[in-house]
Each structure stands twice: as structure tokens, then as C-alpha cells.
N, CA, C and O atoms as CSV, one atom per row, in Angstrom:
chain,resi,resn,atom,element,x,y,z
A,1,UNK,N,N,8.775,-4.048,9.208
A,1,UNK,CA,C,7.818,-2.959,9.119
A,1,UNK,C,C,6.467,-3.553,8.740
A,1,UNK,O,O,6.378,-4.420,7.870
A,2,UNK,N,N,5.487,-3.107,9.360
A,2,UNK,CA,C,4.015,-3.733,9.195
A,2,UNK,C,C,3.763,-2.207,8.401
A,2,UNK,O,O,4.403,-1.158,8.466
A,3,UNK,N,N,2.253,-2.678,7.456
A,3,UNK,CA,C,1.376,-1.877,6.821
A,3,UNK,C,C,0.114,-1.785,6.777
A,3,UNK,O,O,-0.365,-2.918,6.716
A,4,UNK,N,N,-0.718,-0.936,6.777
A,4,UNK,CA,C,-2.292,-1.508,6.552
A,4,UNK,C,C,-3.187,-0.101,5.435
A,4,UNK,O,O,-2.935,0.968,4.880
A,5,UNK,N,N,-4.055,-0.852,5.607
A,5,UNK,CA,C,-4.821,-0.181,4.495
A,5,UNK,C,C,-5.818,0.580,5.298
A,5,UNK,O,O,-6.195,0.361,6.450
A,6,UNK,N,N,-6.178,1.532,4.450
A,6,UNK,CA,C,-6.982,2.561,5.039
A,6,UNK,C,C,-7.914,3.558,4.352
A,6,UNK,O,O,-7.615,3.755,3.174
A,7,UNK,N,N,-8.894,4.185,4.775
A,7,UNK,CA,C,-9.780,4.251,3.425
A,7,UNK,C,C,-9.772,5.765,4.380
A,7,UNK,O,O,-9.736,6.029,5.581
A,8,UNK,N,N,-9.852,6.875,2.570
A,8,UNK,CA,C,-10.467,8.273,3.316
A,8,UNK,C,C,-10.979,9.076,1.941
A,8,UNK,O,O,-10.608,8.998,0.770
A,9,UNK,N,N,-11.919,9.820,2.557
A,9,UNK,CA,C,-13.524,10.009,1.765
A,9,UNK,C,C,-12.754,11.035,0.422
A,9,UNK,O,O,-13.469,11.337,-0.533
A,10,UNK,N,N,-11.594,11.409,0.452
A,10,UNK,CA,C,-10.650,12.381,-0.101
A,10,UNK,C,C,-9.964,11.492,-1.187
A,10,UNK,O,O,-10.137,11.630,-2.398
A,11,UNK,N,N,-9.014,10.390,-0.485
A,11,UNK,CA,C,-8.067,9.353,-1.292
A,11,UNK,C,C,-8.524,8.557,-1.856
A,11,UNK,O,O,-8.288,8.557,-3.065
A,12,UNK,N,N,-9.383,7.500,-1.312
A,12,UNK,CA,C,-10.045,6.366,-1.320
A,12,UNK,C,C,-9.166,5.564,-0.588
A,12,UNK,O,O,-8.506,6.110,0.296
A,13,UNK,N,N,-9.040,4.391,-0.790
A,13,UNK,CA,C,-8.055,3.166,-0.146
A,13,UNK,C,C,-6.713,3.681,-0.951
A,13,UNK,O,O,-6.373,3.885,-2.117
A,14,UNK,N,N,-5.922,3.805,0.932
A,14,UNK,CA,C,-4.206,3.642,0.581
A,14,UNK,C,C,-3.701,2.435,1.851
A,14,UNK,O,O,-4.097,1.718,2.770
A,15,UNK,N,N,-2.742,2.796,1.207
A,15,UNK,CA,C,-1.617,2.039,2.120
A,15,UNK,C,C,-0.298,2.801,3.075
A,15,UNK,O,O,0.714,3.264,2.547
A,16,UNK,N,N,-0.508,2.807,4.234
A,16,UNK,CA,C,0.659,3.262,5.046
A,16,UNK,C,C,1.293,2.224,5.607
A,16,UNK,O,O,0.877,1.071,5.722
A,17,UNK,N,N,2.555,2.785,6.033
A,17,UNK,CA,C,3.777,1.933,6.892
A,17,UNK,C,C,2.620,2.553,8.777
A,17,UNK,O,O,1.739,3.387,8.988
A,18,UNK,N,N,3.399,1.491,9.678
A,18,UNK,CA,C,3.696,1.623,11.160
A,18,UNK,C,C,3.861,3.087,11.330
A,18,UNK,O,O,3.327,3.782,12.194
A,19,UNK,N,N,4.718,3.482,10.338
A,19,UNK,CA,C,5.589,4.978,10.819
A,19,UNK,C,C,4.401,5.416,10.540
A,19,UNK,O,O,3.852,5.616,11.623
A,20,UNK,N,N,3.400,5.788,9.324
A,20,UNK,CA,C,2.564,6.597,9.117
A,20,UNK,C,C,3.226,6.983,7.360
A,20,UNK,O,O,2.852,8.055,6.885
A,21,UNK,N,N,3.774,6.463,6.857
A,21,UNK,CA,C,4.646,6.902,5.934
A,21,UNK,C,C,3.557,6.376,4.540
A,21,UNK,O,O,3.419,5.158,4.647
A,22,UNK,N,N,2.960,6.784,3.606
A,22,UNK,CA,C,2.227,6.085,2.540
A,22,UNK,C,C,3.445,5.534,2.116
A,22,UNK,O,O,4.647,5.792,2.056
A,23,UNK,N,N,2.264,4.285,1.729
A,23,UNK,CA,C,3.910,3.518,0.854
A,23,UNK,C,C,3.479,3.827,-0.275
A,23,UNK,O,O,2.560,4.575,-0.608
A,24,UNK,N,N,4.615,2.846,-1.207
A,24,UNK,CA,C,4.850,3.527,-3.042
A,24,UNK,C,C,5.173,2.326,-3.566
A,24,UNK,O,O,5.786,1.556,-2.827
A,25,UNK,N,N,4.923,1.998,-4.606
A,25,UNK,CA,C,5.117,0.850,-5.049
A,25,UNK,C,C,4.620,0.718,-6.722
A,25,UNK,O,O,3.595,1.190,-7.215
A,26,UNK,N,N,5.679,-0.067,-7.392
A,26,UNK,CA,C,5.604,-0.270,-8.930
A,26,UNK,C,C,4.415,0.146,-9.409
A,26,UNK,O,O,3.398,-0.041,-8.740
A,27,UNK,N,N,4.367,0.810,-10.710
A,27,UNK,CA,C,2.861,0.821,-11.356
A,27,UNK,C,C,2.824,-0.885,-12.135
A,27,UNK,O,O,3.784,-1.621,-12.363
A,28,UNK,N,N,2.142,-0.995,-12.260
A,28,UNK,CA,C,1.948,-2.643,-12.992
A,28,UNK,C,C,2.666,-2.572,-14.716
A,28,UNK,O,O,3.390,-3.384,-15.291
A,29,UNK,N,N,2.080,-1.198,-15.197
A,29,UNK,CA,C,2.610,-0.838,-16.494
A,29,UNK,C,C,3.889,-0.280,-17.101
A,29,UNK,O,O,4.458,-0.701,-18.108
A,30,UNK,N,N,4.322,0.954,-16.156
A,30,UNK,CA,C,5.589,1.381,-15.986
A,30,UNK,C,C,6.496,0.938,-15.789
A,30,UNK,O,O,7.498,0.817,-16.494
A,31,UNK,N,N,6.183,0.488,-14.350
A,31,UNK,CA,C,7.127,-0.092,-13.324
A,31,UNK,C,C,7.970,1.334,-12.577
A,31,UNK,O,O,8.741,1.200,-11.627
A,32,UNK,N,N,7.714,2.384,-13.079
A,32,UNK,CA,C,7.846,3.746,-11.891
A,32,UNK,C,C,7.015,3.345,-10.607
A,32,UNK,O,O,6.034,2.602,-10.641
A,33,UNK,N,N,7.518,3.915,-9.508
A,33,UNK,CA,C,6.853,4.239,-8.429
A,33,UNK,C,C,5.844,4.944,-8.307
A,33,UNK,O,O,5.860,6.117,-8.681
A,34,UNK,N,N,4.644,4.319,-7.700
A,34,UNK,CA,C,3.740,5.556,-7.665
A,34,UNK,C,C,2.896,5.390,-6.203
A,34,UNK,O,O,2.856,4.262,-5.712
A,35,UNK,N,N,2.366,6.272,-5.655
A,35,UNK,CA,C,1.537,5.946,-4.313
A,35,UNK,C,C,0.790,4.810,-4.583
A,35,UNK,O,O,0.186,4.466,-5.600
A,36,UNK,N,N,1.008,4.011,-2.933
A,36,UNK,CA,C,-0.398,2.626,-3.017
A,36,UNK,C,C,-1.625,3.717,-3.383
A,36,UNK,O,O,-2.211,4.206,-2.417
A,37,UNK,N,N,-1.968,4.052,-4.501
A,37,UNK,CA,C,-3.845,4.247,-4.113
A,37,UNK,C,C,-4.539,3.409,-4.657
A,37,UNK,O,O,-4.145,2.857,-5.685
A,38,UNK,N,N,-5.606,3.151,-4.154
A,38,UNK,CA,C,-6.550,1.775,-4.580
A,38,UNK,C,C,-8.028,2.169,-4.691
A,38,UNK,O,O,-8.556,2.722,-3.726
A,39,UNK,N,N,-8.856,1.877,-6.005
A,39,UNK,CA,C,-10.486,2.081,-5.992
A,39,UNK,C,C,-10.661,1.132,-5.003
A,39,UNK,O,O,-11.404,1.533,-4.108
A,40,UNK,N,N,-10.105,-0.321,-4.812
A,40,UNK,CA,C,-11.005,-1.111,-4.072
A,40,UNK,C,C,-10.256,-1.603,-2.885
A,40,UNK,O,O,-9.032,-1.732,-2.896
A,41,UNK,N,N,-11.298,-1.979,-1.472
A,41,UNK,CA,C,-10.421,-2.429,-0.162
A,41,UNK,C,C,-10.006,-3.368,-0.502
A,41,UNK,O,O,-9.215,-3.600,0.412
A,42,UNK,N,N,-9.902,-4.332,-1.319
A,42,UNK,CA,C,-9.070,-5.436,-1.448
A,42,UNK,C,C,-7.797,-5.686,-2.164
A,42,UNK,O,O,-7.101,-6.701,-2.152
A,43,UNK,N,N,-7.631,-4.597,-2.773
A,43,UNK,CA,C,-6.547,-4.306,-3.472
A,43,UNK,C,C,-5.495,-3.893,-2.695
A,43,UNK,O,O,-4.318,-4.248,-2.625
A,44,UNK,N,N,-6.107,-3.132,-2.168
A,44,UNK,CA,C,-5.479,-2.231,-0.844
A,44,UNK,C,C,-5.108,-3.068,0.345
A,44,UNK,O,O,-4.017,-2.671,0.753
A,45,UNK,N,N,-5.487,-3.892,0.945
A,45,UNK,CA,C,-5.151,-5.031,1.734
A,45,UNK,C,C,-4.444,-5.878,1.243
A,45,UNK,O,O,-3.611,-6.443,1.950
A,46,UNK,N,N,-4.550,-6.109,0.260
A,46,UNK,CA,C,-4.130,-7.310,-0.756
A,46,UNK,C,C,-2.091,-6.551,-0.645
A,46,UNK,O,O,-1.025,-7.111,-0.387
A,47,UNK,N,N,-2.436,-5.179,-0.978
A,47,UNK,CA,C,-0.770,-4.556,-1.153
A,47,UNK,C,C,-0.499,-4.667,0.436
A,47,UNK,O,O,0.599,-5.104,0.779
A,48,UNK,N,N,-1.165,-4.404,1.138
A,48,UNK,CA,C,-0.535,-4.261,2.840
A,48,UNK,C,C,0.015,-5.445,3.078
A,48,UNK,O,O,1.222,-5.637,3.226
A,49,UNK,N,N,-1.085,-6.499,3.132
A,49,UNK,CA,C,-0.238,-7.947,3.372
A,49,UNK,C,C,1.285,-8.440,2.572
A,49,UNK,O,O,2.235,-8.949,3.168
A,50,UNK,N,N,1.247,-8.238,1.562
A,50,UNK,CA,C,2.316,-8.348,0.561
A,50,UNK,C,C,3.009,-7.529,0.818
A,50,UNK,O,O,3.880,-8.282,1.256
A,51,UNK,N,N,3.592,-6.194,0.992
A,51,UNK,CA,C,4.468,-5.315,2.230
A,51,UNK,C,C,5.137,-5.400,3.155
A,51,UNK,O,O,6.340,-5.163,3.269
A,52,UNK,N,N,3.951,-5.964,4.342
A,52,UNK,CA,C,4.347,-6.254,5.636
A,52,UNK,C,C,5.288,-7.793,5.405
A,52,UNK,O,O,6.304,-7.991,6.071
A,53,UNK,N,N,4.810,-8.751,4.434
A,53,UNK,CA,C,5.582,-10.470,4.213
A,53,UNK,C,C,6.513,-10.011,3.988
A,53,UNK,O,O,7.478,-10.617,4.453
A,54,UNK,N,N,6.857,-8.617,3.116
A,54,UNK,CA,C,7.854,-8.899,2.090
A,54,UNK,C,C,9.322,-7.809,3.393
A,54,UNK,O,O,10.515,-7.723,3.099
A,55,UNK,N,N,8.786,-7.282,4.482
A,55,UNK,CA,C,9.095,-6.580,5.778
A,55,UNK,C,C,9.897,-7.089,6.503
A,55,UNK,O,O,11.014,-6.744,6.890
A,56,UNK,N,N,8.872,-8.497,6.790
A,56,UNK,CA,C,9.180,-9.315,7.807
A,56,UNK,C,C,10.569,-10.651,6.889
A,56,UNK,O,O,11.090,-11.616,7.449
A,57,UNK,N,N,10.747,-10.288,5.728
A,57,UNK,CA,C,11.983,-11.104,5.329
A,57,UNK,C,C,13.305,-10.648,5.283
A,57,UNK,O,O,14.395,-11.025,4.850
A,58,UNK,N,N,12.941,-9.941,5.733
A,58,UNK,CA,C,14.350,-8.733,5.560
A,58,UNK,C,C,15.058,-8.343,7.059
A,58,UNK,O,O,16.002,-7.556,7.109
């Protein structure tokens, strides 16, 4: 499964799957799930690439 990042004037930077699906992923503090949302595009890319690697090992 590939992912990419995507910016909207509502969300700011997220992250979706191929399907269209937002992905979800650990809070850093919790460790609950919570939506990719990101203040910055690089964060947000930064989670897509790391997604899609972690996709393509499986």
C-alpha cells in the first residue's frame, strides 16, 4: 500500500492510503492511535514515506 500527504485549507497536512483511507498512527506520547494530522508538510511526508516502506515489507 502506497501513501501520500496532502494539504487542505480545513485539515492542514494529512496522510492518506492509495484507497483514499486517512491513515492513523501512534501519538508519540500515548501511543493510542490518532489521525496522521500534521502543522507541517514535512512531517506529513516524512509519515507517508515511512508507511508506504513499512507497506512495501509486508
Amino acid at each position: 500500500m502506497r501513501y501520500e500527504a496532502r494539504h487542505s485549507a480545513t485539515r492542514g497536512w494529512y496522510v492518506v492510503s492509495d484507497e483514499g483511507h486517512l491513515a492513523h498512527v501512534p501519538d508519540p506520547d500515548t501511543y493510542h492511535l490518532r489521525a496522521a494530522l500534521f502543522e507541517r508538510r514535512e512531517d506529513a511526508e516524512r509519515c507517508a514515506a515511512e508507511l508506504s516502506r513499512l507497506g512495501q515489507l509486508s
